[in-house]
Backbone bond lengths (Angstrom), bond angles and torsions (degrees), N, CA, C in turn:
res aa  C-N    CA-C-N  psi(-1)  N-CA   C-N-CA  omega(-1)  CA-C   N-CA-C  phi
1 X - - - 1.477 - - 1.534 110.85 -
2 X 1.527 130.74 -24.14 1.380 145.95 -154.55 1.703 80.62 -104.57
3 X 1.337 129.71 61.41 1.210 102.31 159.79 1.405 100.45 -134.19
4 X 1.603 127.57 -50.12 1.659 118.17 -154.41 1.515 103.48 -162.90
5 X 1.566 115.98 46.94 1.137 121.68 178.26 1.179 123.91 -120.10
6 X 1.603 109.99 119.17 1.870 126.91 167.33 1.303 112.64 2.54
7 X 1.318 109.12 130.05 1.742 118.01 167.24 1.578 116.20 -90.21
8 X 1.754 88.13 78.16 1.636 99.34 -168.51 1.478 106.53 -94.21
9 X 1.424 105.55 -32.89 1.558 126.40 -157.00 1.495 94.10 -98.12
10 X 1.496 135.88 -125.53 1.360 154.18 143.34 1.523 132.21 -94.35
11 X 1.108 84.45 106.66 1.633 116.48 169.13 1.316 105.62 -12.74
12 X 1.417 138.32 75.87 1.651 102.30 -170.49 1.748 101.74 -144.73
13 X 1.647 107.81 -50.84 1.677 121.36 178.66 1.857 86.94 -109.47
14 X 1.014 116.34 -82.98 1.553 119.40 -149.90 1.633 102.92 -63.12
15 X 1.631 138.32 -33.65 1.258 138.48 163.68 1.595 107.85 -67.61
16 X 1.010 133.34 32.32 1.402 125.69 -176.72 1.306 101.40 -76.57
């Protein structure tokens, strides 16, 4: 999941 997903939710692991 920690790889290349939309900053839909919070910015936090996957918006890095």
């Amino acid at each position: 999941m920690l790889s290349s997903r939309p900053p839909d939710r919070k910015a936090t692991w996957s918006d890095a």
